[in-house]
Structure formats: structure tokens, C-alpha cells
C-alpha positions as CSV (number, residue, x, y, z in Angstrom):
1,X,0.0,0.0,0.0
2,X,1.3,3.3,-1.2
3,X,2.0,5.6,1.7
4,X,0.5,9.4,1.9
5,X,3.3,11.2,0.6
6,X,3.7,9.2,-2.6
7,X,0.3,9.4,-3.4
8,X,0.9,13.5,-3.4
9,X,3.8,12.7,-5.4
10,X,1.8,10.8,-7.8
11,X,-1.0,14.1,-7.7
12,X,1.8,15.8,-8.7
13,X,2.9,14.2,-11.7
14,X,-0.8,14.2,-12.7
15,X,-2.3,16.5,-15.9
16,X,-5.1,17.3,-13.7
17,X,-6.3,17.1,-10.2
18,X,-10.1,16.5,-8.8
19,X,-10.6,19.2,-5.5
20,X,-13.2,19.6,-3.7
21,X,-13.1,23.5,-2.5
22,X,-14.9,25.1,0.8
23,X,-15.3,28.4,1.6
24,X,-16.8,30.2,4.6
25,X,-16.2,34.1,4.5
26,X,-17.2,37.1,6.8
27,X,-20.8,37.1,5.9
28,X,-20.9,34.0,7.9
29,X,-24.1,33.2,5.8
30,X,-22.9,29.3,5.2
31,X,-20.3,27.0,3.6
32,X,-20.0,26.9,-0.2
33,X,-18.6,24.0,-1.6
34,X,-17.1,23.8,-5.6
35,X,-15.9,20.5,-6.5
36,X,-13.9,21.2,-9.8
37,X,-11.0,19.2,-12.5
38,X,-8.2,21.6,-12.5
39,X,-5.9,21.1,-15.3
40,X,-2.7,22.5,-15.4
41,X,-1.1,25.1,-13.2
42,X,-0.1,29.0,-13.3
43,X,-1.2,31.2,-16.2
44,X,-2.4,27.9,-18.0
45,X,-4.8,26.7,-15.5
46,X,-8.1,25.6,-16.7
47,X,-10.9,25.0,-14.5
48,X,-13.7,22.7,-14.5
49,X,-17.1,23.1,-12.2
50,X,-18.5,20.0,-11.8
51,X,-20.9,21.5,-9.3
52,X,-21.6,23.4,-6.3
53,X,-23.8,23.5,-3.6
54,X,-23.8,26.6,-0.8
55,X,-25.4,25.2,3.1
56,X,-26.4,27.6,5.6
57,X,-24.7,27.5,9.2
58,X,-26.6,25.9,12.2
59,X,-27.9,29.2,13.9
60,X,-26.1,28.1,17.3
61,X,-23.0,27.6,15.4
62,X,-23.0,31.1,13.6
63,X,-24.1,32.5,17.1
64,X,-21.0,30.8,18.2
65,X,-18.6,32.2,15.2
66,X,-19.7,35.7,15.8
67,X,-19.2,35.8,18.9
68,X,-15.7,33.5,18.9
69,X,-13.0,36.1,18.9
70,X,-14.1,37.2,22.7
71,X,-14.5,33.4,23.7
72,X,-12.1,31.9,26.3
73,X,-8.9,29.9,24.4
74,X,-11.2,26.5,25.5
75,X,-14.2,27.8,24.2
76,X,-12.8,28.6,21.0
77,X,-10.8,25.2,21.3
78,X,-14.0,23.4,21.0
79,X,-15.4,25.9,17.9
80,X,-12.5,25.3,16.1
81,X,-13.9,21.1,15.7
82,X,-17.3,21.9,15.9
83,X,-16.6,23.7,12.9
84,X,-14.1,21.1,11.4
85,X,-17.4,18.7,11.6
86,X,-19.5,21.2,9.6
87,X,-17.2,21.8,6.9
88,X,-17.2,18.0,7.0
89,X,-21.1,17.7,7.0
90,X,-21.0,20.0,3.7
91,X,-18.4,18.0,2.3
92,X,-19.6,14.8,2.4
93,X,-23.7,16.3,1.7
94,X,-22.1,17.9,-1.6
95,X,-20.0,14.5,-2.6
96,X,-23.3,12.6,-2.1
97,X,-25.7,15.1,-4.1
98,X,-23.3,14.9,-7.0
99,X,-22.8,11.3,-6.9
100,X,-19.2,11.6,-6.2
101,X,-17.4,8.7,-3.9
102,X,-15.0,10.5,-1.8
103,X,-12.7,7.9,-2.8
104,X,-12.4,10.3,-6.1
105,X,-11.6,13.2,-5.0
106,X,-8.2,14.1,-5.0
107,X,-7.5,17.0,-2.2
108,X,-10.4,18.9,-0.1
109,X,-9.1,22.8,0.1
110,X,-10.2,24.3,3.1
111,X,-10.1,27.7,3.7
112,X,-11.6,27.9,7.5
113,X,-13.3,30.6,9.2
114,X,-11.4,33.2,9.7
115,X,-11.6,34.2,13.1
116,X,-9.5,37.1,14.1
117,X,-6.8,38.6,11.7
118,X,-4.1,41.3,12.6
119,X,-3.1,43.5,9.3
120,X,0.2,44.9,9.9
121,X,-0.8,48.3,9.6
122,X,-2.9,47.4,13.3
123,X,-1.3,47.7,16.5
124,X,0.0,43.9,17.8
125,X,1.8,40.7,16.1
126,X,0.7,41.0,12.5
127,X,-1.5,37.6,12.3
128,X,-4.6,35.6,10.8
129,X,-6.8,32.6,12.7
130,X,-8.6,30.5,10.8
131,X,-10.6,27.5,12.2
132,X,-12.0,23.9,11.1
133,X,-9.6,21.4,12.7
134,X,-8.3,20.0,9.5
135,X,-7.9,16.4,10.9
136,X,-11.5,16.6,11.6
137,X,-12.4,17.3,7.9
138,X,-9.6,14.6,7.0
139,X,-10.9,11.8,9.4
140,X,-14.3,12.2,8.7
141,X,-13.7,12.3,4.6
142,X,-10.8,10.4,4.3
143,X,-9.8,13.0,1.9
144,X,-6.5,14.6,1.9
145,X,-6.8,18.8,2.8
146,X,-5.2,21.7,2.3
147,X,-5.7,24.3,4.5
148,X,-4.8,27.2,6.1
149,X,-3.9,29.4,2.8
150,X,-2.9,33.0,5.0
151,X,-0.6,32.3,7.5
152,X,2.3,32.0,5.2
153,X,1.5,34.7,3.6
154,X,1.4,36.7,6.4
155,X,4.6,35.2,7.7
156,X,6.0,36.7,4.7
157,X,5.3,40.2,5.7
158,X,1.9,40.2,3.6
159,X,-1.7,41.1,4.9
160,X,-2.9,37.2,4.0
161,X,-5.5,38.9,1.9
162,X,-7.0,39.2,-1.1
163,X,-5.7,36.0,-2.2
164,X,-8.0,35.6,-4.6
165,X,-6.1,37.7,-6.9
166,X,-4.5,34.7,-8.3
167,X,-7.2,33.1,-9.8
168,X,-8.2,36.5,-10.8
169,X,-5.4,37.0,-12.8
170,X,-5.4,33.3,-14.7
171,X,-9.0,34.0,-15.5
172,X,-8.9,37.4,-16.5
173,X,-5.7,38.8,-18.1
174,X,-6.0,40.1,-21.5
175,X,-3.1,41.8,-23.5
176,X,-3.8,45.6,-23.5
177,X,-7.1,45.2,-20.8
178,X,-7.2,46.3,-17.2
179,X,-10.1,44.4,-15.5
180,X,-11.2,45.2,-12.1
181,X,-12.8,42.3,-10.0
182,X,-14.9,43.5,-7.6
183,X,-16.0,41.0,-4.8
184,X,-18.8,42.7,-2.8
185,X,-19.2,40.0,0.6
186,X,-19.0,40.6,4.0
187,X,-16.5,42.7,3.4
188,X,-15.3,44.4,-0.2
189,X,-12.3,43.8,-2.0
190,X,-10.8,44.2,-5.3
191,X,-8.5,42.9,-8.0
192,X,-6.4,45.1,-10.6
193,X,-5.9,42.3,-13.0
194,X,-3.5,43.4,-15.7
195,X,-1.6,41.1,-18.3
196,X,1.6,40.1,-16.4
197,X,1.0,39.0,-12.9
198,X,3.6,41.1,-11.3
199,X,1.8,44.0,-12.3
200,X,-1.6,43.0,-10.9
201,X,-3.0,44.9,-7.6
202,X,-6.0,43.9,-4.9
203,X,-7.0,45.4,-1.5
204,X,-10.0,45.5,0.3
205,X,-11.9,48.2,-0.2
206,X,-13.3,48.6,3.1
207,X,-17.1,47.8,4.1
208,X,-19.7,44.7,2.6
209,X,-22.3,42.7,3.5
210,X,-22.0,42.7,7.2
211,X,-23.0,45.9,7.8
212,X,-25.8,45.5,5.2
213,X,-27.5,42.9,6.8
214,X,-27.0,44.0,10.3
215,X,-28.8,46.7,9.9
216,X,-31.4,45.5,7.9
217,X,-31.7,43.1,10.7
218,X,-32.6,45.5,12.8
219,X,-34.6,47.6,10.8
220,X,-36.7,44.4,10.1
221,X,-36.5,42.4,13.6
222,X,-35.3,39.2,12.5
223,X,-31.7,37.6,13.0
224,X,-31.9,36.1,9.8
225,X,-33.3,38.7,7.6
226,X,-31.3,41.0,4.4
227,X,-31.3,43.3,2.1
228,X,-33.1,40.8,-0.3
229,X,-32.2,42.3,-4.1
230,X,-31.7,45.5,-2.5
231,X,-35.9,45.7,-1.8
232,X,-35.7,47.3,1.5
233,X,-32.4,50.2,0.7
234,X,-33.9,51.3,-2.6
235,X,-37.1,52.4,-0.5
236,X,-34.9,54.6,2.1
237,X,-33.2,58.0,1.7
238,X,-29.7,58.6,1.9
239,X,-28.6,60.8,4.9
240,X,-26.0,62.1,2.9
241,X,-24.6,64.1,6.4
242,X,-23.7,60.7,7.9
243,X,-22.5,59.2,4.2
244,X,-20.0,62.1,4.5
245,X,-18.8,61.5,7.8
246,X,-18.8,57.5,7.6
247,X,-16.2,58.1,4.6
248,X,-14.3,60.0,6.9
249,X,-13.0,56.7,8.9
250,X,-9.3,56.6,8.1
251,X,-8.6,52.8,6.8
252,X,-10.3,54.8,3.1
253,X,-7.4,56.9,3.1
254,X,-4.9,54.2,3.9
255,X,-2.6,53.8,0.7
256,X,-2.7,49.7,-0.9
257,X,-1.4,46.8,0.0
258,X,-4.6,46.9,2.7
259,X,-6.7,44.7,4.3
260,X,-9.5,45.2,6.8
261,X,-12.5,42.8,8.4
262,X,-14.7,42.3,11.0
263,X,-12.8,43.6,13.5
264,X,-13.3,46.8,11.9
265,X,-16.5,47.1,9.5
266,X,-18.1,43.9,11.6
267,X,-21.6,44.0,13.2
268,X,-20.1,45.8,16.2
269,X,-19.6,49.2,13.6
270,X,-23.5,48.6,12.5
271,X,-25.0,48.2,15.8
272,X,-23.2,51.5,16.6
273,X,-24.7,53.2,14.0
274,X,-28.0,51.4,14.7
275,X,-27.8,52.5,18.2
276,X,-27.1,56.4,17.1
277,X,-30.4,56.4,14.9
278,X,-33.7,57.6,14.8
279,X,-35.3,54.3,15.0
280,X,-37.8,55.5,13.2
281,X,-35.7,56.1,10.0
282,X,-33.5,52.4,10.2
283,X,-34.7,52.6,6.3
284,X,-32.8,55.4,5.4
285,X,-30.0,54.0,7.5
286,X,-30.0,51.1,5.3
287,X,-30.0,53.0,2.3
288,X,-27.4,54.6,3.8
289,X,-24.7,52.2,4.6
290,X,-25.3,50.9,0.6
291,X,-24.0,54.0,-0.4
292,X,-21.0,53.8,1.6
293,X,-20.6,50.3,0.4
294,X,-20.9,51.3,-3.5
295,X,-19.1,55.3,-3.1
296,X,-16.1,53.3,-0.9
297,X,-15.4,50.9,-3.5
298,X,-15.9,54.1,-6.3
299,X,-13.6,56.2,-4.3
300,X,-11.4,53.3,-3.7
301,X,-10.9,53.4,-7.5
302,X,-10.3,56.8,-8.4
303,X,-7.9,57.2,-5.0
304,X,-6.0,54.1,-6.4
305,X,-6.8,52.4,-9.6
306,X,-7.1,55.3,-12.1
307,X,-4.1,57.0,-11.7
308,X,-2.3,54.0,-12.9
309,X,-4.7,53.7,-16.1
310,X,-8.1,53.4,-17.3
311,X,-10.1,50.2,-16.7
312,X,-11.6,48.2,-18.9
313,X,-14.9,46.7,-17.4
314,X,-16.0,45.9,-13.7
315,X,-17.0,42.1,-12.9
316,X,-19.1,42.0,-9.6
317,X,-19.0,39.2,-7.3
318,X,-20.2,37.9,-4.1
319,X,-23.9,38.4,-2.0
320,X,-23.2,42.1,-3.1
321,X,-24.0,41.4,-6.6
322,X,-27.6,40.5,-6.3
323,X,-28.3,43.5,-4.4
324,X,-30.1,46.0,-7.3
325,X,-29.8,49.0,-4.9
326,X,-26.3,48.4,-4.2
327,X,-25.1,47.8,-8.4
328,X,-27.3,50.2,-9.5
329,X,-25.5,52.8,-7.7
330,X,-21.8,51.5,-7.6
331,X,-22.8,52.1,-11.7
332,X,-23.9,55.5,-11.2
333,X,-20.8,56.3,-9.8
334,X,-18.7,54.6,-12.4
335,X,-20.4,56.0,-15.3
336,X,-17.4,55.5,-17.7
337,X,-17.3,51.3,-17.0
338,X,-19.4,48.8,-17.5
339,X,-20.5,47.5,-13.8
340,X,-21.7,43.8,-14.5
341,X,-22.5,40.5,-12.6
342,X,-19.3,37.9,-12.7
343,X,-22.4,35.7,-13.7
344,X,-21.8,37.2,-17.4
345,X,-18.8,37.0,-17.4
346,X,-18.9,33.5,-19.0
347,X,-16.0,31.6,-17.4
348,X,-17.7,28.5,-16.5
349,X,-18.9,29.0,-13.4
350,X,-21.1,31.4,-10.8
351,X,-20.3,34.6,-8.9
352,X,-21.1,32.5,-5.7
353,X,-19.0,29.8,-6.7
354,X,-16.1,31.9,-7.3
355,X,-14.0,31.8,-3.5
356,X,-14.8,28.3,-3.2
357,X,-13.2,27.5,-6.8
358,X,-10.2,30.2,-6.1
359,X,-9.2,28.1,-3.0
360,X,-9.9,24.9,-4.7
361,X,-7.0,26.4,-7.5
362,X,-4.9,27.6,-4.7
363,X,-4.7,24.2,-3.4
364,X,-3.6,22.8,-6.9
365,X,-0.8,25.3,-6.8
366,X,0.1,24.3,-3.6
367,X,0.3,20.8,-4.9
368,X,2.8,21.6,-6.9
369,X,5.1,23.5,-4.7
370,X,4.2,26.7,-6.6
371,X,3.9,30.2,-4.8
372,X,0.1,31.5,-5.5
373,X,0.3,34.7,-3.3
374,X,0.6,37.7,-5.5
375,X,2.8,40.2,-3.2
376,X,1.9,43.7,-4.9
377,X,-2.0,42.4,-3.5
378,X,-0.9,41.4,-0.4
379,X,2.1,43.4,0.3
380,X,4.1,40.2,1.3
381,X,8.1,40.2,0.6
382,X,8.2,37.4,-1.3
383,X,6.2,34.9,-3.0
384,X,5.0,32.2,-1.1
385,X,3.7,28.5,-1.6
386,X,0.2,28.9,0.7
387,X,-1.4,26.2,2.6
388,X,-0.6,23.0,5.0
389,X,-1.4,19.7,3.9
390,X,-3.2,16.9,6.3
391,X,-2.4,13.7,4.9
């Protein structure tokens, strides 16, 4: 019987690799799962989506996750297998609904739950937590997993974020073109995708969905309620006073490489604001923290992106992108581009897919011993191979 390690040898060697890739992001709305057939590696890679499937967290669970980085270390502990057994649960539920033995899959990549993350420009140890005990996920699958993409990114001086700017940048780069990626989840971030990778830029732009649907949360009483294709923001009114001074918080003026999170534009900043407001007008403060969402991420551009150059197009993903409030005025502000949904974009799979498949292709890179960080997006010193294998 072979042994571990020359059966990754072997999935080396191979022309293409079957991966099974999980994401869980700051939205903390569920677990998406892509199982794809990567072929190739770098600049060449070509990806496959045999399907997806996207599974909503146990409510005790996500109470548990937003609520983890002020847990006690055994408290957390525990959350970090508890949610090892759900990315497990959505592993093996996707496998089965696609008719897939685990046997033939290749690699699971597992991005975790982030939760707590350091950016260098912060005060304290630059550093990035993710959880879902990997030996959990390989027990219970009997899959092989990569995991645990940031950390040596991080160690190499980077921010351990965007890291989607790789896949970006195999996807997307066109001789002559500059095309912006726009992901619009719990919190924003964008890719500069130019034709030669050293040349391509990403940062987070600042505020997403978090703040979206914590407010609409409130506005509407229910824990599990939001801004549903942008129904309830397009019926506010923009307090453009408080527009104004929310794009007055400093981390918009910060110069790229950048990263933010929850720690900064979590459900801690809306409740806040919620708190501060007319209760009476939580509409208008919805319609309100859209804006800032869309005018960040236009500012963000013309602080940043244009100087350099004129874009091309804008590709929209994540929950951001079926909010019709929120696009329609991220294109009103961009009147020169072309603001679409990465669903047109036509590259063979879905705007929610997308993180699930970039981790899934991270994990092929990693594979191969290849770096897949991109250090003008991160900031890192160097390029680094990301990820730890469980065998």
C-alpha cells in the first residue's frame, strides 16, 4: 500500500487534479462547496465546475462564530472542531448530491473561518486565525486537505489577503485590458488584474455585506433577515450628512497593499450606528450604509486604480452582486465602466461559486510546490507557496 506522501507525489505528476473547494467568508451566511478538475497550473490553469452547492450554518454555530474572537482559548478550542465537523457535514452532503465517492476526489481545500486577523498596519503581532480542525475534515472524509492558505503569507510580511487575486489573474488577463474584480461580501475587496502578474493589484476596499444585513436586521426584527435584491435600501433615503462623515473613517485613506475585516466594519460598527439612529428612519440608515458600500469601492478606484490607467470593465461578485440598490449605484458612480455581474462573465462557473473555486485552485498550486500569493496584493516580501497539507 502506497503511503500518503507518494500518493501526493503521484498528484503531482498528474495532468489534472479533482478538488473539492470550501469556503466560509465574513458574511458568515454558510459554507459553499465547488468540487472542480483543475488542469494545469499558473497562467495555463483551466478549471472545470462539476458543481456546487452553498449550506447555511446551524444558527447556534454562527451565534457561536460571531461571537468567537471574545470566547475563552477553550471555548474557542472546541469551535475550532465543531466547525471542522461542519465543513465535514457539507463535504460529504455535496460528494453525495453529485454522486461523487470521496474515494475520487483528490484534495479537499479548506479555507476555515477566519476568526480574528491582525493587518500589519494594526497595532500587535501582524496575524490571521482560521478554524476547522483539519484532521476533523480529513478523518471524517478520508480526503487529503489543504488548509490554512494566509498564514504563510502573512509570515511573509503580507496582509494574507486578497488571495484571490491569483485566480483573478489566470481568468482574466487580456493583452492591453485592465479588469477590475470587484467582490462585494461581507467585506469588499478588489483585483487590478493586468496582463503580467507582477503587475496585478487587490486590497479590500473597506465595508460589505455585514454591515448590510445588520442593519437590515434590525430595521426588520429578524436575526436572519437582508437586504433581499436590495428591496428594502432602494425604499430609504440617503442621509448624505452621515454618508460624509462614515467616509471620513481613516482605513479609506490608507494607501494599498490593505486589508480590513470584522474587526473593523463587523456587526459591532452597524449596531453602533444602529444605536445612534432615529429608530424611526433604520430605512434610510439602510440606504445609507449601501451607499458607503458602493461610493467606498468608487472612491477606492479613483484614489487608487485610475491614476495608474483606465479600466476596462468591472466584474461584480459575491452576495453584493444581487443587491439591485447596491449595483445600480456602484454604476452610477462609475459611469465611464461597465458595472456587471461575474455571472456574465462566462467563465464557466457562478459569482457565488467563485471563493470556493479560487481556494480549490490555490490548493492545486500548492500541490505543486508553486507560490500562489501575489505580493503587490498582499504586500508580502516574497512569493510564497500557501497552505498546509493533512495527509
Amino acid at each position: 500500500m502506497s503511503t500518503p506522501l507518494e500518493r501526493l507525489v503521484r498528484l503531482a505528476q498528474a495532468p489534472s487534479r479533482r478538488i473539492l473547494g470550501l469556503m466560509s467568508g465574513t458574511s458568515l451566511d454558510g459554507i459553499d462547496a465547488a468540487l472542480v478538475r483543475v488542469h494545469g497550473s499558473g497562467p495555463g490553469t483551466r478549471v472545470e465546475l462539476e458543481g456546487f452547492r452553498s449550506y447555511p450554518l446551524d444558527p447556534a454555530l454562527r451565534a457561536d462564530l460571531q461571537r468567537g474572537c471574545e470566547g475563552s482559548v477553550a471555548e474557542v478550542c472546541q469551535l475550532n472542531f465543531a466547525f471542522g465537523e461542519a465543513l465535514a457535514d457539507a463535504s460529504l452532503r455535496c460528494l453525495a448530491e453529485l454522486g461523487v465517492d470521496p474515494a475520487a476526489v483528490d484534495l479537499i481545500a479548506s479555507h476555515g473561518q477566519t476568526l480574528y486577523h491582525v493587518d500589519p498596519s494594526q497595532e500587535g503581532t501582524p496575524s490571521t486565525l482560521q478554524i476547522g480542525a483539519p484532521a476533523v475534515l480529513r478523518a471524517r472524509t478520508g480526503c487529503a486537505v489543504v488548509s490554512d492558505f494566509r498564514s504563510a503569507d502573512v509570515a511573509a510580511g503580507g496582509r494574507g489577503a486578497p488571495l484571490v487575486a491569483y485566480l483573478d489573474h489566470c481568468l482574466f488577463a487580456r493583452p492591453g485590458e485592465v479588469t477590475l474584480l470587484q467582490n462585494i461580501g461581507g467585506i469588499a475587496n478588489v483585483t487590478v488584474v493586468r496582463e503580467a502578474l507582477e503587475d496585478v493589484r487587490a486590497f479590500d476596499t473597506g465595508p460589505g455585506n455585514v454591515i448590510v444585513d445588520e442593519v437590515c436586521r434590525a430595521l426588520l426584527g429578524d436575526p436572519a433577515a437582508f437586504d433581499e435584491d436590495g428591496a428594502h435600501s432602494r425604499e430609504g433615503t440617503v442621509d448624505e450628512a452621515l454618508l460624509e462623515r462614515l467616509l471620513g473613517h481613516p482605513y479609506f485613506a490608507l494607501e494599498p497593499p490593505k486589508s480590513t475585516g470584522r474587526e473593523v466594519f463587523g456587526a459591532d460598527f452597524a449596531r453602533e450606528l444602529v444605536r445612534a439612529y432615529d429608530p424611526e428612519r433604520l430605512r434610510d440608515l439602510l440606504a445609507t450604509v449601501v451607499h458607503l458600500v458602493a461610493r467606498s469601492i468608487a472612491d477606492a478606484y479613483r484614489r487608487f486604480v485610475f491614476p495608474q490607467g483606465r479600466a476596462t470593465r468591472v466584474w461584480v461578485s459575491g452576495g453584493g452582486a444581487h443587491n439591485l440598490t447596491l449595483m445600480r449605484s456602484l454604476q452610477g458612480m462609475l459611469p465611464e465602466l461597465p458595472v456587471r455581474s461575474f455571472d456574465e462573465a462566462e467563465v464557466g462557473f457562478s459569482a457565488d461559486a467563485k471563493e470556493a473555486v479560487a481556494f480549490a485552485v490555490l490548493a492545486n498550486e500548492t500541490v505543486l510546490s508553486r507560490p500562489s500569493n501575489v505580493p503587490a496584493a498582499t504586500g508580502a516580501t516574497r512569493p510564497a507557496v500557501l497552505g498546509s497539507f493533512t495527509l
